[in-house]
Biopython code that builds the backbone (N, CA, C, O; Angstrom):
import numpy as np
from Bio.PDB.StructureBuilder import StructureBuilder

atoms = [
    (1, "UNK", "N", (8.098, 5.974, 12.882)),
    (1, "UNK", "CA", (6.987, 5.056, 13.048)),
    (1, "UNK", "C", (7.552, 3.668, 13.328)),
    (1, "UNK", "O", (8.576, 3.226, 12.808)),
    (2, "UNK", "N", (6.911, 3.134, 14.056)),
    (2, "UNK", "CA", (7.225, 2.288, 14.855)),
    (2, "UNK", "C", (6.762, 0.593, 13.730)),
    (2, "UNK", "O", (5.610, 0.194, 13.565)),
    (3, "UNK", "N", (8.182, -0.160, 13.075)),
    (3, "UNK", "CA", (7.451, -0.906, 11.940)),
    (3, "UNK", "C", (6.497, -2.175, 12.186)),
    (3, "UNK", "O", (5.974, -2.832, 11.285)),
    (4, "UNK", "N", (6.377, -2.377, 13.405)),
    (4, "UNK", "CA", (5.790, -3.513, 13.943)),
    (4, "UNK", "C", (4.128, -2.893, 13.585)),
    (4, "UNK", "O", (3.215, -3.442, 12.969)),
    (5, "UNK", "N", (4.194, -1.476, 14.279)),
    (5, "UNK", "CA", (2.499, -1.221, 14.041)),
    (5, "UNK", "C", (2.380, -1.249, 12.558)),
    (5, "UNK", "O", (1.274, -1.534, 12.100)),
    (6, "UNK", "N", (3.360, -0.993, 11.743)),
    (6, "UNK", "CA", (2.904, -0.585, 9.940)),
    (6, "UNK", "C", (2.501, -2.723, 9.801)),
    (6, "UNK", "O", (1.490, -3.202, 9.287)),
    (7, "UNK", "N", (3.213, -3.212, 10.191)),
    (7, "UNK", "CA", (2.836, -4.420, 9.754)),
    (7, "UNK", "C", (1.364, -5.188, 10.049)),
    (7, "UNK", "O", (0.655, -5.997, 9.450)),
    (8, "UNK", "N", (1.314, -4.202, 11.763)),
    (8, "UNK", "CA", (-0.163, -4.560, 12.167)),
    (8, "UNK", "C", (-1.105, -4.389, 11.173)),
    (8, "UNK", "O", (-1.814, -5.222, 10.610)),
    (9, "UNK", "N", (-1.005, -3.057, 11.017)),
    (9, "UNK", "CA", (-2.035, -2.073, 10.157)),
    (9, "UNK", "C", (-1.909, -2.479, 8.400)),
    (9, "UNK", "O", (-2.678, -2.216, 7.476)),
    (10, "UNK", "N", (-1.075, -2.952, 8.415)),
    (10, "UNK", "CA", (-0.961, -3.864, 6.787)),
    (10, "UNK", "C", (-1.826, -4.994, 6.869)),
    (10, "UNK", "O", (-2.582, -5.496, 6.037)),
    (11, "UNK", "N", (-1.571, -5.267, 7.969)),
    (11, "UNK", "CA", (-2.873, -7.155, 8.059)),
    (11, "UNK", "C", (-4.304, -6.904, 7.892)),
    (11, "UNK", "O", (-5.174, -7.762, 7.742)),
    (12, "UNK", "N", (-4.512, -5.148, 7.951)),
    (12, "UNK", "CA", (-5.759, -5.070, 7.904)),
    (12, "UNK", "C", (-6.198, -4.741, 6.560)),
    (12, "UNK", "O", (-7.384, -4.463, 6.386)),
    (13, "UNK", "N", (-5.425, -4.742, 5.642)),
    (13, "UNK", "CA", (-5.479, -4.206, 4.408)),
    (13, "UNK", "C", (-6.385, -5.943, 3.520)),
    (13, "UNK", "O", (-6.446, -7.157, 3.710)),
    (14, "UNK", "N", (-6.781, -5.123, 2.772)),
    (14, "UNK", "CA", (-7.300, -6.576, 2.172)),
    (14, "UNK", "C", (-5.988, -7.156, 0.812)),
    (14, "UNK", "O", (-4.859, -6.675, 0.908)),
    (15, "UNK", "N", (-6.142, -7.673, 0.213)),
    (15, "UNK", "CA", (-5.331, -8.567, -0.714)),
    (15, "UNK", "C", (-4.785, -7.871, -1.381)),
    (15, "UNK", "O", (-3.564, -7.759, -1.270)),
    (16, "UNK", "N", (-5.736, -6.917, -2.622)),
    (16, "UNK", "CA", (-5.437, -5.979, -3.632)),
    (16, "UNK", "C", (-4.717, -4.486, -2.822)),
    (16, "UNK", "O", (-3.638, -4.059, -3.233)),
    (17, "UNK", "N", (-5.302, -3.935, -1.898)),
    (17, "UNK", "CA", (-4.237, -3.022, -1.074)),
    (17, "UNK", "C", (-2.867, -3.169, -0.678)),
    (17, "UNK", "O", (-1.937, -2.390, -0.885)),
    (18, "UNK", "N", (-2.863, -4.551, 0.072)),
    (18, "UNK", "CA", (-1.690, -5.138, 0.485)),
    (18, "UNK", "C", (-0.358, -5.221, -0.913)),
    (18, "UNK", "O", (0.824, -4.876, -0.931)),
    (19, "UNK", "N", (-1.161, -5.773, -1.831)),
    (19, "UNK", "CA", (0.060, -6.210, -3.009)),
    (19, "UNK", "C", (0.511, -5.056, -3.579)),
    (19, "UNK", "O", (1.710, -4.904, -3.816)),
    (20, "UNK", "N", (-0.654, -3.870, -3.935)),
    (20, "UNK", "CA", (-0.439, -2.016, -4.098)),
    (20, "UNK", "C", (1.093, -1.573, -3.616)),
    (20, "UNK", "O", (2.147, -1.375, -4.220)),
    (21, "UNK", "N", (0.520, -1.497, -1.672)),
    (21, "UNK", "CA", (1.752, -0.783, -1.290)),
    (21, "UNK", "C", (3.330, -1.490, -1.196)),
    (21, "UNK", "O", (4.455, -0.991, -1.181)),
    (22, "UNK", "N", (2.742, -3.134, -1.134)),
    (22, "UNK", "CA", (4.066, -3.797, -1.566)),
    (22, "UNK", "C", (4.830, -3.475, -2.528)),
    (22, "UNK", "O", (5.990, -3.095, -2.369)),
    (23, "UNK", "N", (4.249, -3.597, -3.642)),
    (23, "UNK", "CA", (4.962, -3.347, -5.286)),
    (23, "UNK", "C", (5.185, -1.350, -5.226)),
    (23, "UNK", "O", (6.132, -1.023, -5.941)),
    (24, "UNK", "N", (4.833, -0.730, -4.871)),
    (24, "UNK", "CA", (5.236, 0.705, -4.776)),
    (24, "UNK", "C", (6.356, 0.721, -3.948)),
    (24, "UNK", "O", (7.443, 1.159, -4.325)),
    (25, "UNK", "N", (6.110, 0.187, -2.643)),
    (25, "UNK", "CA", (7.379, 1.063, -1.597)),
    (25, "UNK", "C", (8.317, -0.338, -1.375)),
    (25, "UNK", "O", (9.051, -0.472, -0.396)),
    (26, "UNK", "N", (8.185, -1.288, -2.369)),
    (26, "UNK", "CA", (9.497, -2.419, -2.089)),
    (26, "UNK", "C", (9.327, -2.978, -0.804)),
    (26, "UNK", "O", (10.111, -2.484, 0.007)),
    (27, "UNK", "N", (8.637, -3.764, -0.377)),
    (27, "UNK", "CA", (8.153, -4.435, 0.877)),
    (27, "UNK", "C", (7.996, -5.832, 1.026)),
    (27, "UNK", "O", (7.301, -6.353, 0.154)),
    (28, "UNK", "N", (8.641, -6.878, 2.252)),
    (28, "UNK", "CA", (8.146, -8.090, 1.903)),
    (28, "UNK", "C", (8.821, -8.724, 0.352)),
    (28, "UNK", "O", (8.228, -9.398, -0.491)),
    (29, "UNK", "N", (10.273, -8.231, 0.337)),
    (29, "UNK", "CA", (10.941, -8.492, -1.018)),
    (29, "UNK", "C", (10.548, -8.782, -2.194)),
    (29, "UNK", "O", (10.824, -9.720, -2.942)),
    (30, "UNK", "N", (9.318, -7.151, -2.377)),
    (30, "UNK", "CA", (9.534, -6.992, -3.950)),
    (30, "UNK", "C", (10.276, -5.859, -4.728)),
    (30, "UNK", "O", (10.597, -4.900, -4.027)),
    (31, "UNK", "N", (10.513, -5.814, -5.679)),
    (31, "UNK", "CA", (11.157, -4.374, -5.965)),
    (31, "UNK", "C", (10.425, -3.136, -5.814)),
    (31, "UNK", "O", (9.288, -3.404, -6.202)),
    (32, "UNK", "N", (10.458, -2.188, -5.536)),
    (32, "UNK", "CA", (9.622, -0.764, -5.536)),
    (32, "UNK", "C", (9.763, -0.587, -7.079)),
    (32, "UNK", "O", (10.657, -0.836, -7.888)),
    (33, "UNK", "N", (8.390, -0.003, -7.161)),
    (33, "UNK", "CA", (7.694, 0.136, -9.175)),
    (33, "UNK", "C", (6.819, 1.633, -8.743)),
    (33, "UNK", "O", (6.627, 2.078, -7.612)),
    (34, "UNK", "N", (6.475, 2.083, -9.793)),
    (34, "UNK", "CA", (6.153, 2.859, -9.901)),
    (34, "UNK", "C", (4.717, 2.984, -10.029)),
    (34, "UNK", "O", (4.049, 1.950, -9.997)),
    (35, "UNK", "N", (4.046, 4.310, -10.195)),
    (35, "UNK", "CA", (2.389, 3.863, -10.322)),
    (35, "UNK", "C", (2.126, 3.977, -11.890)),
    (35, "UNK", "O", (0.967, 4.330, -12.106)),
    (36, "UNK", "N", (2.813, 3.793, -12.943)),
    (36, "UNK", "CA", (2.849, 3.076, -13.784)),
    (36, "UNK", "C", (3.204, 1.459, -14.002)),
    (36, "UNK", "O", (2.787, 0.704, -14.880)),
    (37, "UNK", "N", (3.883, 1.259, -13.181)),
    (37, "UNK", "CA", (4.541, 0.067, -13.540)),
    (37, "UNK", "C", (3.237, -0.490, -13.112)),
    (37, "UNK", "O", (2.507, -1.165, -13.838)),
    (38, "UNK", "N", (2.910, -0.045, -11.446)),
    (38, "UNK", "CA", (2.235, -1.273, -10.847)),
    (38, "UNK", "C", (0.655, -1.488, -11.446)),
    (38, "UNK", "O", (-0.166, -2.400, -11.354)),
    (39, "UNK", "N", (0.678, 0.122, -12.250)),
    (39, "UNK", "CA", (-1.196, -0.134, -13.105)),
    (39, "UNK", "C", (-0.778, -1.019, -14.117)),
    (39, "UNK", "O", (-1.632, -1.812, -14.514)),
    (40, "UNK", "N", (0.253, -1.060, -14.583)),
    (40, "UNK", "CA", (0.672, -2.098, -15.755)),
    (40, "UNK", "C", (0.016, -3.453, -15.685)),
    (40, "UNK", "O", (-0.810, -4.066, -16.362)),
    (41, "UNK", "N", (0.962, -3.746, -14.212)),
    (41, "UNK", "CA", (0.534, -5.270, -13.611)),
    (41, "UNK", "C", (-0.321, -5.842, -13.565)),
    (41, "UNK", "O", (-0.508, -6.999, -13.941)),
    (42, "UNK", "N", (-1.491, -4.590, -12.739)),
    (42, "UNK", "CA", (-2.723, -4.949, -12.286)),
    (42, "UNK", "C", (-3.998, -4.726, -13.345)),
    (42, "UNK", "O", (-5.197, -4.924, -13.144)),
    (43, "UNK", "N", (-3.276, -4.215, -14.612)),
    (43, "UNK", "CA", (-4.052, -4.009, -15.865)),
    (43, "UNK", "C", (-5.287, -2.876, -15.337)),
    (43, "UNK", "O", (-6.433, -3.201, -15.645)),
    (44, "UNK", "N", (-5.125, -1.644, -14.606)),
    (44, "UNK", "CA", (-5.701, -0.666, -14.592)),
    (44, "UNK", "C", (-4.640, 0.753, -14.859)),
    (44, "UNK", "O", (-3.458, 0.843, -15.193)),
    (45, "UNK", "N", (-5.350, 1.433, -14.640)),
    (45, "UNK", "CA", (-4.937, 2.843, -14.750)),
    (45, "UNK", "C", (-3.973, 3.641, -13.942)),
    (45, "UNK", "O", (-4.156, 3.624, -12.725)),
    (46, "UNK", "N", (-3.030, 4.301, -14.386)),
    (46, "UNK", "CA", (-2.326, 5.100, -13.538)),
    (46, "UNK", "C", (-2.951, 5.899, -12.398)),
    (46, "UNK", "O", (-2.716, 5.801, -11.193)),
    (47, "UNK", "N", (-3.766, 6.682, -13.009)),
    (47, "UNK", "CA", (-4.536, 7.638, -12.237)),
    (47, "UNK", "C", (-5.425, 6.622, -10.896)),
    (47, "UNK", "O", (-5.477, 6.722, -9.670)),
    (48, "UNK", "N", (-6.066, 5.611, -11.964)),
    (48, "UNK", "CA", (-6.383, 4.991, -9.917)),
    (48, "UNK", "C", (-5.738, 4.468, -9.248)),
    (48, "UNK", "O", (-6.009, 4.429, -8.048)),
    (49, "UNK", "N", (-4.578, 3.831, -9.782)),
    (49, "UNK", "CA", (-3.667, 3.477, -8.684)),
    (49, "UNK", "C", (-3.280, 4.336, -7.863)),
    (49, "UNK", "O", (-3.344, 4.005, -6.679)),
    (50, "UNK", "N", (-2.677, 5.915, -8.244)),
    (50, "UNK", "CA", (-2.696, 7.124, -7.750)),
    (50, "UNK", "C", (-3.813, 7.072, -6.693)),
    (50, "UNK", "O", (-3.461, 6.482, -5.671)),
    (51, "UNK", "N", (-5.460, 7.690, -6.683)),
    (51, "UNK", "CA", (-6.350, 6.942, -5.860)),
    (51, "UNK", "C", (-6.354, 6.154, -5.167)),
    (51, "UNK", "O", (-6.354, 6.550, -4.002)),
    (52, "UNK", "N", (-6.360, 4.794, -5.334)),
    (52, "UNK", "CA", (-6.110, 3.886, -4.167)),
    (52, "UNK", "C", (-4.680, 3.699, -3.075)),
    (52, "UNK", "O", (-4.617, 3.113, -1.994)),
    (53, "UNK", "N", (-3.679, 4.397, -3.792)),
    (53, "UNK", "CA", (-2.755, 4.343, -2.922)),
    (53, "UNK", "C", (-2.998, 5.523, -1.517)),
    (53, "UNK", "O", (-2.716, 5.298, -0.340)),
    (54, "UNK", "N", (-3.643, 6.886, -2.137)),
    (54, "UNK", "CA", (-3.171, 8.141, -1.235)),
    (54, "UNK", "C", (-5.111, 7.627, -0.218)),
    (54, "UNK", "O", (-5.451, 8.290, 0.761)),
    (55, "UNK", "N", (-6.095, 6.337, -0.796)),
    (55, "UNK", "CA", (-6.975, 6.130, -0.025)),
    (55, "UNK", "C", (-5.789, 4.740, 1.112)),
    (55, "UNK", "O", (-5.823, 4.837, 2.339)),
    (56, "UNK", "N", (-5.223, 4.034, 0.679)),
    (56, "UNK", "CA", (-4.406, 3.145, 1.466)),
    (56, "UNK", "C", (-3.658, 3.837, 2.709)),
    (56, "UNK", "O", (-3.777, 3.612, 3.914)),
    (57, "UNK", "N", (-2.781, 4.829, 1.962)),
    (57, "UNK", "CA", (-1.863, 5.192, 2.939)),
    (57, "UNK", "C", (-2.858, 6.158, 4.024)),
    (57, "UNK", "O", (-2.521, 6.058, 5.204)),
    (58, "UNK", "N", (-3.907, 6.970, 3.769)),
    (58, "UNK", "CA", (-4.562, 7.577, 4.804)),
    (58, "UNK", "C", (-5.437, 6.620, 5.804)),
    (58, "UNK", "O", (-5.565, 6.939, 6.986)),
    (59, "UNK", "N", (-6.112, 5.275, 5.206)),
    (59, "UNK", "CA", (-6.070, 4.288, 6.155)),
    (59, "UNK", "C", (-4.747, 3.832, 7.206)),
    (59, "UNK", "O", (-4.657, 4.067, 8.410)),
    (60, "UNK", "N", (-3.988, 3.267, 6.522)),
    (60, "UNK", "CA", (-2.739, 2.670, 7.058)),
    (60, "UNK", "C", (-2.456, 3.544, 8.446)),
    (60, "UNK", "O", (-2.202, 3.076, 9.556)),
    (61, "UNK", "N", (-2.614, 5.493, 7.923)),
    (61, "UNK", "CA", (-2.373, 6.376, 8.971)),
    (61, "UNK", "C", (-3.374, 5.995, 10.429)),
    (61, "UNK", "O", (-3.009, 5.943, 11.604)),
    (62, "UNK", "N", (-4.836, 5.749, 9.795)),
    (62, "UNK", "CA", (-6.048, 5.910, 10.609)),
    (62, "UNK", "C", (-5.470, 4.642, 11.479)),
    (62, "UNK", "O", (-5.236, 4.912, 12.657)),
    (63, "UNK", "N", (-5.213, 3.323, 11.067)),
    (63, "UNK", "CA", (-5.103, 2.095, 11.867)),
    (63, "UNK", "C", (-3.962, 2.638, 12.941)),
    (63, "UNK", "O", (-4.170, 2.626, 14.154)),
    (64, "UNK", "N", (-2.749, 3.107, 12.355)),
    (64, "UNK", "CA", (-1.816, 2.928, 12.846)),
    (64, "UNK", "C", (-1.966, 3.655, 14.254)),
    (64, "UNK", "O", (-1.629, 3.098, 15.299)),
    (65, "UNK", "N", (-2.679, 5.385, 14.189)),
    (65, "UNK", "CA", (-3.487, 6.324, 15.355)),
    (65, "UNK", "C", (-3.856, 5.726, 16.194)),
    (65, "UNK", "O", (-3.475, 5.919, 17.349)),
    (66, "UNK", "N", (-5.167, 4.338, 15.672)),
    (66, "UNK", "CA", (-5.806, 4.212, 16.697)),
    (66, "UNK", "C", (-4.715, 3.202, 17.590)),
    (66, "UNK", "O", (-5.078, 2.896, 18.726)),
    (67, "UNK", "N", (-3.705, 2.806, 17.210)),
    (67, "UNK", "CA", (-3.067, 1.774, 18.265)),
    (67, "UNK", "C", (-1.993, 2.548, 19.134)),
    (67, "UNK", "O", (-1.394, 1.970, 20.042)),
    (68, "UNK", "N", (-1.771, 3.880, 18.822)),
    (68, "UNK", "CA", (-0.642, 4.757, 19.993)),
    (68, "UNK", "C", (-1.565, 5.443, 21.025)),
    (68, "UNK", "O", (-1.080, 6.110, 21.939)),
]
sb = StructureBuilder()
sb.init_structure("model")
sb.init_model(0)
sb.init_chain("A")
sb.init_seg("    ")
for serial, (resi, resn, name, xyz) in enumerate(atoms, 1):
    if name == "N":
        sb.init_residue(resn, " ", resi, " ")
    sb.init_atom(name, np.array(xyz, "f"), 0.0, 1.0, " ", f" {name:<3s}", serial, name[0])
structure = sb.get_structure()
């Protein structure tokens, strides 16, 4: 994958998505955490962070489709 489109398709993410897949996959120099660590942070739950990530990354997929 081509990282210019992941960055496109990141701009479309809103605030709380954006900081998600940052703090999980180490992006934009933060450390990669876990979906404990990062429900820690954000003072919610493991399990929805779980949720909002696998709803993020199937967006991220959808943006990224429509631009190839």
């Amino acid at each position: 994958m081509d990282k210019q489109l992941l960055v496109i398709a990141m701009g479309k993410l809103n605030h709380r998505e954006k900081e998600i897949v940052e703090l999980r996959f180490g992006l934009n120099g933060f450390q990669e955490k876990t979906q404990k660590e990062v429900a820690d942070m954000l003072g919610i739950s493991q399990s929805y962070i779980s949720r909002l990530e696998k709803r993020i990354i199937k967006r991220l997929k959808k943006e990224i489709n429509k631009m190839l």
